[in-house]
C-alpha positions as CSV (number, residue, x, y, z in Angstrom):
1,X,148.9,125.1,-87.9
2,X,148.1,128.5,-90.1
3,X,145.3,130.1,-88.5
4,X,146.1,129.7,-85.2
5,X,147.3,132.0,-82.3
6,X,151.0,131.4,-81.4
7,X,150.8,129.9,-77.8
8,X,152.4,130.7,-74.9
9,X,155.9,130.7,-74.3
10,X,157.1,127.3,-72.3
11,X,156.9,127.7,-68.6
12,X,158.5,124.9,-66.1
13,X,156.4,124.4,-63.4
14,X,157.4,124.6,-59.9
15,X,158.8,121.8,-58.4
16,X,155.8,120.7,-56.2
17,X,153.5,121.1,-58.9
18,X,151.0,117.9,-58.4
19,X,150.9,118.1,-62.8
20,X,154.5,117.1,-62.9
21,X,152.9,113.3,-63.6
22,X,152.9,112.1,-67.0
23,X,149.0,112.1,-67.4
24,X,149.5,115.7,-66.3
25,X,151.8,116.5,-69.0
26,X,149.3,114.7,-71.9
27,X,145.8,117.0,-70.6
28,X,148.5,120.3,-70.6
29,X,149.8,119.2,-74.0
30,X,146.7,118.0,-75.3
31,X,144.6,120.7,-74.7
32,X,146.9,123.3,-75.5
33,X,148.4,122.1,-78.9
34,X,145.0,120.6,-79.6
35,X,144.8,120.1,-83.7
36,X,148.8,121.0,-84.7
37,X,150.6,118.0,-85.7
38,X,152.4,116.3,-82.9
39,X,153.7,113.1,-84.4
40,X,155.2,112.4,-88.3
41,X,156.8,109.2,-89.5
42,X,156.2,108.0,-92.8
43,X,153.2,106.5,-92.9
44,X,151.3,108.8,-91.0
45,X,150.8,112.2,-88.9
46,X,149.6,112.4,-85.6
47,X,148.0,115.5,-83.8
48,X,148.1,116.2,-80.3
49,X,144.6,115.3,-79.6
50,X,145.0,112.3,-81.8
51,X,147.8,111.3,-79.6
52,X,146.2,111.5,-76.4
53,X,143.0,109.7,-77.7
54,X,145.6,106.7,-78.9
55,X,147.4,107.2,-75.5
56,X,144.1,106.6,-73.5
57,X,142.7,104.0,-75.9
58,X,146.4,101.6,-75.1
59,X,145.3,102.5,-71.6
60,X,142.2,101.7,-71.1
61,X,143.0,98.1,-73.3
62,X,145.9,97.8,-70.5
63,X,143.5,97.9,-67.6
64,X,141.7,95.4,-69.5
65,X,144.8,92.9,-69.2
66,X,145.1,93.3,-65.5
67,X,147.5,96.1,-65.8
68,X,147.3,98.3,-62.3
69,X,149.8,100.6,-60.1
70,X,153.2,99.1,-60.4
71,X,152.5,96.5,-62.6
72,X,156.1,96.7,-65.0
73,X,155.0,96.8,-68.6
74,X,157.9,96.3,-70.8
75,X,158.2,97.8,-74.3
76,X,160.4,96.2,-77.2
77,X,160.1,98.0,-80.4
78,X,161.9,101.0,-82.7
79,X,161.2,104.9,-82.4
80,X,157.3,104.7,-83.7
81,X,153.7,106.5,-83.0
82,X,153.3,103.1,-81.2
83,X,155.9,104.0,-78.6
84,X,155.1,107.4,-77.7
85,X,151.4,106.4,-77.4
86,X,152.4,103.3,-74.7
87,X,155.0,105.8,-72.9
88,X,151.7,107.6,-72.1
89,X,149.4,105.2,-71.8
90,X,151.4,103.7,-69.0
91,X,152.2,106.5,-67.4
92,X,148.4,107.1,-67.0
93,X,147.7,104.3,-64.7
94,X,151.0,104.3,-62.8
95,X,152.2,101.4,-64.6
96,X,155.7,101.0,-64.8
97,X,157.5,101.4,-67.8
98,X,160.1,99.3,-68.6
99,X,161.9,100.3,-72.4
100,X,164.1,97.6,-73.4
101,X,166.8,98.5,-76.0
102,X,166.1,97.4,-79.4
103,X,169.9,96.3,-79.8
104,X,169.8,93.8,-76.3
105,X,171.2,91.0,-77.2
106,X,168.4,87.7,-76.3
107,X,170.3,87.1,-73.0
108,X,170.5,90.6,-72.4
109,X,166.3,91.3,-73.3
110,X,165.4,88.0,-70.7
111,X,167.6,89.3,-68.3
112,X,165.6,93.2,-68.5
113,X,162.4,91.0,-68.8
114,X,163.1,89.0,-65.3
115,X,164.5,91.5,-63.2
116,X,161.8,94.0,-63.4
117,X,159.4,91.5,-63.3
118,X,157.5,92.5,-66.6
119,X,154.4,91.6,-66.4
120,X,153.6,92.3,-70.0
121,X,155.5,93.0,-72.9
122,X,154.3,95.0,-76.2
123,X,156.8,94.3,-79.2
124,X,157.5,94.7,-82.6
125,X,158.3,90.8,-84.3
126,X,161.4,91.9,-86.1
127,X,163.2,95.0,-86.6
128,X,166.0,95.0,-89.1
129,X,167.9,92.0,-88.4
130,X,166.2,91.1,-85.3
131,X,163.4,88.2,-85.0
132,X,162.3,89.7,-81.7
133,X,159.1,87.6,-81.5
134,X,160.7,83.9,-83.1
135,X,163.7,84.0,-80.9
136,X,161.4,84.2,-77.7
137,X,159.2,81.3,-78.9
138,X,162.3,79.2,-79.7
139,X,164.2,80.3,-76.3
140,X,160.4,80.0,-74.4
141,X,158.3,77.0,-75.9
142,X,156.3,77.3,-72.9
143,X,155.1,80.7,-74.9
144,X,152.9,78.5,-77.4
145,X,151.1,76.0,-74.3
146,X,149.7,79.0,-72.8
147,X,147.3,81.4,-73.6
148,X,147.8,85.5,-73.5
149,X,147.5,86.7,-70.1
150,X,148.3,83.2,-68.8
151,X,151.8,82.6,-69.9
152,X,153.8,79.9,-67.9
153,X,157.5,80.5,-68.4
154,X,160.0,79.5,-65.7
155,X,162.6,81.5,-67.3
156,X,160.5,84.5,-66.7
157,X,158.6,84.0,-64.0
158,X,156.6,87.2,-63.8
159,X,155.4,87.2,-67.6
160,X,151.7,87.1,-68.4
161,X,151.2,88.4,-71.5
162,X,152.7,89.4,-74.9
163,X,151.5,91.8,-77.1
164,X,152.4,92.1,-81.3
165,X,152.2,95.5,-82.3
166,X,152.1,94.4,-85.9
167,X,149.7,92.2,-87.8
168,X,150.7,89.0,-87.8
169,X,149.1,86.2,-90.0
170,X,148.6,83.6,-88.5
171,X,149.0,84.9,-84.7
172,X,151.5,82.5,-82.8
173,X,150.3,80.3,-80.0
174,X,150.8,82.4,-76.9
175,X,150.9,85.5,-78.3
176,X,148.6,88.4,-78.5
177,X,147.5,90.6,-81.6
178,X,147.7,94.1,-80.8
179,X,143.8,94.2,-82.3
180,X,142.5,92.2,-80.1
181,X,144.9,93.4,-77.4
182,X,142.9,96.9,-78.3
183,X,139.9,96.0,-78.6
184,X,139.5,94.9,-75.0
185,X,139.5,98.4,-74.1
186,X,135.6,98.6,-75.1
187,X,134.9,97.1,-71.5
188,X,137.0,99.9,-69.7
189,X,135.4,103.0,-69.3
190,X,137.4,106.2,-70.0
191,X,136.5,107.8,-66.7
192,X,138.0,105.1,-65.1
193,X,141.7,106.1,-66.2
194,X,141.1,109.5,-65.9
195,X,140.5,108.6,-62.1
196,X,143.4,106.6,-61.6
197,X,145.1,109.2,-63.8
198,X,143.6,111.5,-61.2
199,X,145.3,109.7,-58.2
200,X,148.6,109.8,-59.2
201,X,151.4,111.5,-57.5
202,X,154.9,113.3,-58.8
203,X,156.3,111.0,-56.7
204,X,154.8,107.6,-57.7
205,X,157.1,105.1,-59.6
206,X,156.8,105.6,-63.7
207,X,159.8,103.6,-65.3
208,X,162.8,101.3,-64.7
209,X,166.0,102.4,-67.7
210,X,168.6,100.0,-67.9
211,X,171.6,101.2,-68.3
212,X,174.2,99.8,-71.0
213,X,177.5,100.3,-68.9
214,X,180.7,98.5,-69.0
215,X,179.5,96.2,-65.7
216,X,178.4,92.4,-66.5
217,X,175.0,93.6,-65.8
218,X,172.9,96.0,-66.8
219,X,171.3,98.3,-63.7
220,X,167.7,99.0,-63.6
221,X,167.2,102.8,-63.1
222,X,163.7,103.3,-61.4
223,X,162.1,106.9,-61.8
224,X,159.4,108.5,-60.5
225,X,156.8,110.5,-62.9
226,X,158.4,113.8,-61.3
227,X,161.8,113.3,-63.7
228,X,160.9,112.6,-67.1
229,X,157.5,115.5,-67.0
230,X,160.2,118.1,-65.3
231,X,163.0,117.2,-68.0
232,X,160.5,117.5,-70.4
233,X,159.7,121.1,-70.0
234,X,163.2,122.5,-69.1
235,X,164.6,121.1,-72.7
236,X,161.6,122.8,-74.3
237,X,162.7,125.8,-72.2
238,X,166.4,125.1,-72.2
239,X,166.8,124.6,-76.3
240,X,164.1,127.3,-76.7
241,X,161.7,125.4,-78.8
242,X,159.3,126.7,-80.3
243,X,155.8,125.6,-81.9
244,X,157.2,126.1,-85.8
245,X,160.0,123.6,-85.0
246,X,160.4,120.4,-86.8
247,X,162.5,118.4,-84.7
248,X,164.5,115.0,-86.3
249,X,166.3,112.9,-83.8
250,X,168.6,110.0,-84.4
251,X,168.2,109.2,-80.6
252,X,166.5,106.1,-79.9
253,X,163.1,106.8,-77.6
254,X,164.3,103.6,-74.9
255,X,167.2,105.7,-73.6
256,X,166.2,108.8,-70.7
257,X,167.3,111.7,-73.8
258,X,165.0,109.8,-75.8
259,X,162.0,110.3,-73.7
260,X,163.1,113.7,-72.3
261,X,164.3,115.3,-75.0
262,X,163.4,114.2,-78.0
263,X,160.0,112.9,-77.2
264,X,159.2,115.3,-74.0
265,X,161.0,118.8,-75.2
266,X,159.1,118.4,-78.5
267,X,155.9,118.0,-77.2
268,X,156.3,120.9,-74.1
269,X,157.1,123.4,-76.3
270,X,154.3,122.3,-79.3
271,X,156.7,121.5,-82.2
272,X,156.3,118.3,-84.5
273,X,158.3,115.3,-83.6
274,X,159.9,113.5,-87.0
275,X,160.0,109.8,-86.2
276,X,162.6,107.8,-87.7
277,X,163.1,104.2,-86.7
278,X,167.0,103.8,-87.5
279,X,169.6,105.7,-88.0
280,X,170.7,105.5,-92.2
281,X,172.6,109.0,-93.1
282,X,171.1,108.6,-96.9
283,X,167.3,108.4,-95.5
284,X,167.8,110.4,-92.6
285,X,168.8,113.4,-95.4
286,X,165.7,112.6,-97.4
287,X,163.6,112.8,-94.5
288,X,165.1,116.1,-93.2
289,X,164.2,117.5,-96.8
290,X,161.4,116.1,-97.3
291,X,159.8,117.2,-93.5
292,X,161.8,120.4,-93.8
293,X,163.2,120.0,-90.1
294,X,164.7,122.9,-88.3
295,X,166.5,120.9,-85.1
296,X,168.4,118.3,-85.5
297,X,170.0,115.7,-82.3
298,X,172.5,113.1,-83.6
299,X,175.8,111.5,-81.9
300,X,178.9,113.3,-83.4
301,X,180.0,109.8,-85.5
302,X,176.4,110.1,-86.9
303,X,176.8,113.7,-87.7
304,X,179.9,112.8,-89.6
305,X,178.0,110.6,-91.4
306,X,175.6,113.0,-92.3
307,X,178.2,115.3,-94.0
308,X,180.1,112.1,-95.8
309,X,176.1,111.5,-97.2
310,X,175.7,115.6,-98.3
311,X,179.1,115.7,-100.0
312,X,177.7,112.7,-102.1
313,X,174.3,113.3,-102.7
314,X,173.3,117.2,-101.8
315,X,169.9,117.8,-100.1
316,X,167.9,121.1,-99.2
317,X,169.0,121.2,-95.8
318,X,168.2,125.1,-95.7
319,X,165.4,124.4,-93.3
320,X,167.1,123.9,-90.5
321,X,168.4,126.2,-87.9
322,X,170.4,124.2,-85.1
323,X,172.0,121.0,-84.4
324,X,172.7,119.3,-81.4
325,X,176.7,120.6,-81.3
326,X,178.9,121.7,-83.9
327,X,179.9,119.1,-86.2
328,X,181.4,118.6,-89.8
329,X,177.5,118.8,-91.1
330,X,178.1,122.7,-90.3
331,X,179.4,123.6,-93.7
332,X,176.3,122.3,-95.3
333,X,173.7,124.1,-93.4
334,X,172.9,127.8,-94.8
335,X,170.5,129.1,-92.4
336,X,172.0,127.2,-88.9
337,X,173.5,129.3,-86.4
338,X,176.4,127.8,-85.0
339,X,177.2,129.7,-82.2
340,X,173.6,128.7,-80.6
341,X,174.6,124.8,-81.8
342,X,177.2,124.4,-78.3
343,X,174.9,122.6,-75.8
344,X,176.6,123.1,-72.2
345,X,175.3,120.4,-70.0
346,X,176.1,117.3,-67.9
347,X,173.8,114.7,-66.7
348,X,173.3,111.0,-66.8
349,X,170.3,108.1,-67.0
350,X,170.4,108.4,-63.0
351,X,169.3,112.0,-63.3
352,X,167.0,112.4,-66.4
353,X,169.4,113.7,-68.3
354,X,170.4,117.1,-67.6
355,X,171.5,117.9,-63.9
356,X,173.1,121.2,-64.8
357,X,172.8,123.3,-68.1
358,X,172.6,126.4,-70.2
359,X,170.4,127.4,-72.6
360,X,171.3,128.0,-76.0
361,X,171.1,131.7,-76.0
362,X,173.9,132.1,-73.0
363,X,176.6,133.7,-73.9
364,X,179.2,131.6,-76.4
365,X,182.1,132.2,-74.3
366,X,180.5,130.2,-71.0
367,X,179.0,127.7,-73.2
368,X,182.2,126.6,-74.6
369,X,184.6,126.6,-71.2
370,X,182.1,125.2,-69.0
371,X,178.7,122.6,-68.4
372,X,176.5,124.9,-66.7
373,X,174.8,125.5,-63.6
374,X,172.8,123.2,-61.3
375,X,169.3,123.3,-62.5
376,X,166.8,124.4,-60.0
377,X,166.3,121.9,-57.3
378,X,169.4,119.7,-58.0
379,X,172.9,119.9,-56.1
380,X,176.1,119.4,-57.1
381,X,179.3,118.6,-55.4
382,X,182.7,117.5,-56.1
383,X,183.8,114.8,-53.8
384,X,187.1,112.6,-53.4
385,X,186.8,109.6,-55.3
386,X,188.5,107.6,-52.7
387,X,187.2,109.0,-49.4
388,X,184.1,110.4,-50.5
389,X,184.8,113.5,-48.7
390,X,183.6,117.2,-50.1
391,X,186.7,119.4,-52.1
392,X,187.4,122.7,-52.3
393,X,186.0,125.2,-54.6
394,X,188.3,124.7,-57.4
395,X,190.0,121.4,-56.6
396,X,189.2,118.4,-59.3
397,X,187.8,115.6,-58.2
398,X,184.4,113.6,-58.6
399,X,180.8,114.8,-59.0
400,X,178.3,113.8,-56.9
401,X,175.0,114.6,-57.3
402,X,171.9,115.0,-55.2
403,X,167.9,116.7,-56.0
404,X,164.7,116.5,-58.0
405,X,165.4,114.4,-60.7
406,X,167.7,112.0,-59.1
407,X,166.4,108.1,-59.4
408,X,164.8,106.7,-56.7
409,X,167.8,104.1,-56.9
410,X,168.4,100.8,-58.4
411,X,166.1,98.2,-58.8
412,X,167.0,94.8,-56.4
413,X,169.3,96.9,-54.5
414,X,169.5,98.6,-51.6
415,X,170.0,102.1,-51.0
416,X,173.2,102.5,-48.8
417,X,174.8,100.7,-51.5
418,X,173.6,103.7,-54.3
419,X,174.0,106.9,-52.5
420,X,176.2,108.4,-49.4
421,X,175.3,109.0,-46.5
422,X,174.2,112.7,-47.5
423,X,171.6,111.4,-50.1
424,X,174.5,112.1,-53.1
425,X,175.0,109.5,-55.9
426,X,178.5,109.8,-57.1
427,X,178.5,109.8,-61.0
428,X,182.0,108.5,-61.6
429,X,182.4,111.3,-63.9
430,X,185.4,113.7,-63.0
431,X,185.0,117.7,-62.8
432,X,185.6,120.8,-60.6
433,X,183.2,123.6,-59.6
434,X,184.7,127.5,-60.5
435,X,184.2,130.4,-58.7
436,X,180.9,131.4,-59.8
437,X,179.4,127.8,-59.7
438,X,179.9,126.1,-62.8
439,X,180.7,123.2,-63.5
440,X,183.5,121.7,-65.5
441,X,183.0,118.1,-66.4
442,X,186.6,116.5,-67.2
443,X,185.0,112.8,-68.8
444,X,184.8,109.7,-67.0
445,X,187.4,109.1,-64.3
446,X,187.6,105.8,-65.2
447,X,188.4,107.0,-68.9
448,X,191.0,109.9,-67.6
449,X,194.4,109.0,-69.1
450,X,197.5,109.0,-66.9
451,X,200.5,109.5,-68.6
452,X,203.8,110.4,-66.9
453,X,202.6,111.3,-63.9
454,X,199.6,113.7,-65.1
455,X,195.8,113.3,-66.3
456,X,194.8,114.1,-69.6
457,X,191.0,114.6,-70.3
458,X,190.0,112.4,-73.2
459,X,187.3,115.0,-73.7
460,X,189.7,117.6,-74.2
461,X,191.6,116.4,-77.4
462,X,188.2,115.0,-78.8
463,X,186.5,118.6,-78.6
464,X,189.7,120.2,-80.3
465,X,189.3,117.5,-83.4
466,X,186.0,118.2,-83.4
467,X,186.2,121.8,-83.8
468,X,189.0,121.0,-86.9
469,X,185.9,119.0,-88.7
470,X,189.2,116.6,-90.8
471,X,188.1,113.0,-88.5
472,X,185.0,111.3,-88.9
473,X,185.6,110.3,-85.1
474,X,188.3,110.8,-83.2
475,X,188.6,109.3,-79.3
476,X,191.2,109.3,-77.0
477,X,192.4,106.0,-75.2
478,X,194.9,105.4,-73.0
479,X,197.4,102.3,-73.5
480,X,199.9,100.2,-71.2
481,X,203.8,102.3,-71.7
482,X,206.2,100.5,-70.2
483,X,207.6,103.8,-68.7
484,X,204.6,106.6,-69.4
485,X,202.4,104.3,-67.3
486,X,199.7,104.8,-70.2
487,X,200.9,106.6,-73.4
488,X,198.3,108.5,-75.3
489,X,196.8,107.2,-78.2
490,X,194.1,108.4,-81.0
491,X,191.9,106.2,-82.5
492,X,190.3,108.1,-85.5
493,X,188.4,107.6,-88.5
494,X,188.9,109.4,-91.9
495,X,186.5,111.3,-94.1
496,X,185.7,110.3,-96.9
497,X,188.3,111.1,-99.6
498,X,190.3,113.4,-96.9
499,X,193.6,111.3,-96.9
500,X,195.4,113.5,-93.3
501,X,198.1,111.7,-92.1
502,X,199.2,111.0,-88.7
503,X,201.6,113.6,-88.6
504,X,198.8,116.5,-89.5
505,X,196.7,115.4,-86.2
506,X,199.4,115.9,-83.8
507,X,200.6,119.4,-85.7
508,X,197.1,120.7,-85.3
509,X,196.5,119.3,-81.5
510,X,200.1,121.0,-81.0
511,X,198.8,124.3,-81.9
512,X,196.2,123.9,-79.1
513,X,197.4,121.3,-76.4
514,X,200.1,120.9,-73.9
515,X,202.6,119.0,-75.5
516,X,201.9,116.0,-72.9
517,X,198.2,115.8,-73.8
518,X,199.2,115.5,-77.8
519,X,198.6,111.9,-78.8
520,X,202.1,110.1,-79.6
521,X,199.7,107.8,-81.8
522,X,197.0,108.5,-84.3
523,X,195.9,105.0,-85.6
524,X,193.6,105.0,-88.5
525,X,190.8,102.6,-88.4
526,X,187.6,101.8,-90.8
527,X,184.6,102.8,-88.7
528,X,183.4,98.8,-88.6
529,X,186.1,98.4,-86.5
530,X,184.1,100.6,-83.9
531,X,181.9,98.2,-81.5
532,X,178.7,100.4,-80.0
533,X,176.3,99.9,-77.0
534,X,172.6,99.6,-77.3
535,X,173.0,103.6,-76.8
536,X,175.2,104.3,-79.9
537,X,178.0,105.3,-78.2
538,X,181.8,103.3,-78.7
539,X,182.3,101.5,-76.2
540,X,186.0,102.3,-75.0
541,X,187.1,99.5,-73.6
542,X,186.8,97.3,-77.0
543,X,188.8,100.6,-78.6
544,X,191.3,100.2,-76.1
545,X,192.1,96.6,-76.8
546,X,191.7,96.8,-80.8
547,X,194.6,100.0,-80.6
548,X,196.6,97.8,-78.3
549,X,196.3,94.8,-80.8
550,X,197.4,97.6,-83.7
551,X,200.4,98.7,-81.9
552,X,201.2,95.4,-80.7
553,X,200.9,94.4,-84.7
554,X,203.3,97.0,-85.7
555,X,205.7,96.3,-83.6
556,X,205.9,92.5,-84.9
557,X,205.5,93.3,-88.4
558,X,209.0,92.3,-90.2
559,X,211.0,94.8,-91.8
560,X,210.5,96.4,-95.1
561,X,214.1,96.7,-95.7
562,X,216.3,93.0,-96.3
């Protein structure tokens, strides 16, 4: 706010600090962002002090349920005030927070809901197409012969109570208003969460993420409060926030960047947080104006999207000063500098994110050839992805990672089947480690494309496209060759009224790529041809199948000539 003395810089605290809890991080943010605005969405704005009062207020009408240390509170709703304010108020009595993603299928959101044993669960009814709250009571009928705090479902055994973050007239049998929910908290006493806030410890269980990964099941990720308060700082550090930023995120807040850096770097470094609940490219660009925000964190397909929306419709995007990587929306930005636009990082739900990085300001050159350092307190190795066994400086292989932010493990299962017997989990991500330390992440290992006899990095031809700005989205799959072993194949999606041909791709990926790394296919496809996770990323496999069934379709297709 005008007026007031710029604060200090962001420091990260040392490792052992006993503040790295979350209620830690809320009295530090609190009391020293005070009266600036912390929160904006479009019905309201939130301060900091506002957010912490809202943040106690959910906790002390938690304790009032029965809520205690450990007990797994599950959270089912869009990015909202209402979200940030449970993340905190949960993390203030060593609760366990348990995000569910928003796009979970039902079997998928019972299955979260029984294996961390939620013991509540705060929702929103519906969110766009979803009927969150109906399709429980018709799965569950046990839901409407019980009472809140008393529920009876055999289906999930664990469940006591569910909570409606929005006013629902009348309230279903079974189901709890969020004002009454809240007003329970008159019976807790504030001083009684600030002592249990009190007795917390960095190394006290804070959350369970479930991960949205190709297996059948989705893992539960457990955390300590040490990760997400530690990530928090060193993305306020590591982007070089600042107080005057305005920072819009497409990110949803269930997923570990969410919370670290969306939610958690904004608030470290005392910028303003613009909430949007979904991702549309035609609000998001009103929004932006119309909040005048200066960062911007969006998946490269939504970026795309972004630019397709400006060439349309122009906004005033003159606000803002960096996105989250280069991407076609470049040419419409005045005032962003590009070069500080290349995040180099790599990380992962299992480590809070980032594991190694480097800040913006690092020089270009490393930024663009490499994926950083090992942040302080974490180690990274590259191991053999058959034996396990440590490789030479140099030698490609996988990366295994081991150190402060690491997960505790995985939920239900036991601990020699997570990490080696040196305390390293191994990411399944290939990469080799240079001379001076950094790392070079190569993609997933099980994504690496072998054709003829050699490896090509997916990542490699995508970054080149993305640097040429012509594809909406471009990703590299690998498909059965009767001879190549896989042939290499592009599955890509035009811009807008940009009508590049096949041959164009491979020309430019010539100019840049070994000639056995240049796609021998480009396939065109419509972008709701692309299936997503929960995450909004594309999920491979379904790519690889639907450019399969294209090439197979060709192939059959009779002859244009009689």
């Amino acid at each position: 706010m005008t007026g007031q003395p710029a604060p200090a810089p962001v420091v990260v605290p040392p490792l052992d600090s006993p503040s790295l809890t979350l209620g830690g991080f809320l009295r530090e943010i609190t009391g020293r962002y005070g009266e600036r605005i912390a929160l904006v969405s479009r019905e309201r704005q939130v301060t900091y002090a506002e957010l912490g009062q809202q943040a106690y207020l959910l906790a002390r009408a938690l304790v009032a349920a029965g809520v205690s240390r450990g007990t797994p509170v599950a959270v089912l709703a869009p990015n909202s005030v209402e979200w940030v304010a449970t993340y905190f108020a949960v993390g203030l009595i060593s609760a366990v927070l348990v995000p569910v993603n928003t796009f979970a299928t039902a079997e998928e959101r019972d299955y979260i809901l029984r294996h961390s044993d939620a013991a509540v669960l705060l929702l929103m009814p519906e969110f766009l197409r979803h009927r969150y709250l109906e399709d429980l009571l018709e799965r569950h009928p046990a839901i409407a012969q019980s009472v809140p705090g008393s529920l009876q479902i055999p289906e999930l055994p664990f469940l006591r109570r569910i909570v409606s973050y929005q006013l629902l007239a009348p309230v279903p049998p079974g189901v709890q208003s969020f004002g009454e929910f809240v007003a329970a908290a008159a019976g807790v006493p504030e001083a009684l969460v600030e002592a249990m806030a009190a007795s917390i410890h960095p190394a006290d269980d804070a959350m369970i993420i479930y991960t949205s990964g190709t297996t059948a099941r989705p893992k539960g990720v457990i955390h300590v409060q040490r990760p997400p308060v530690l990530q928090s700082w060193r993305f306020a550090e590591q982007l070089r926030l600042s107080p005057d930023d305005r920072i819009w995120s497409a990110y949803p807040y269930f997923w570990s960047a969410g919370m670290a850096m969306v939610i958690g770097g904004t608030l470290a470094s005392g910028a303003t947080l613009i909430i949007e609940d979904h991702f549309d490219p035609a609000m998001a660009l009103d929004t932006i104006e119309r909040e005048r925000a200066t960062i911007l964190f969006a998946w490269p397909h939504q970026s795309a999207e972004l630019a397709e929306e400006q060439r349309r419709r122009p906004r005033d995007l003159s606000s803002i000063r960096r996105t989250a990587n280069p991407s076609p929306l470049d040419a419409f930005l005045p005032n962003a500098a590009v070069e500080d636009q290349l995040i180099a990082a790599f990380g992962l739900s299992e480590t809070f994110t980032i594991a190694t990085s480097l800040p913006v300001d690092a020089p270009v050159a490393l930024r663009r050839s490499t994926h950083g350092l090992p942040l302080p307190g974490m180690e990274v190795r590259i191991v053999d992805p058959d034996t396990g066994e440590p490789l030479p400086q140099g030698q490609p292989g996988e990366i295994a990672v081991r150190g402060v932010t690491l997960m505790r493990g995985y939920a239900k299962t036991l601990p020699e089947h997570v990490f080696d017997r040196d305390g390293f989990f191994r990411t399944k991500d290939g990469g080799w480690i240079d001379e001076a330390g950094y790392l070079h992440w190569t993609g997933r290992i099980s994504a690496m494309i072998k054709t003829g006899g050699a490896n090509v990095s997916p990542l490699e031809i995508e970054t080149a496209l993305a640097q040429w700005g012509r594809l909406k989205t471009a990703l590299a799959v690998g498909v059965p060759h009767p001879t190549l072993g896989e042939m290499v194949v592009l599955c890509a999606v035009r811009n807008e009224g940009d009508p590049v041909s096949e041959e164009e791709v491979q020309q430019y990926l010539r100019q840049r790529l070994a000639a056995y790394k240049v796609p021998r296919r480009v396939l065109f496809v419509a972008s709701e041809d692309l299936s997503f996770t929960g995450n909004a990323k594309i999920q491979l496999q379904q790519l690889r199948e639907l450019a399969v069934r294209l090439i197979r379709a060709e192939a059959t297709a009779p002859s244009a000539s009689v």
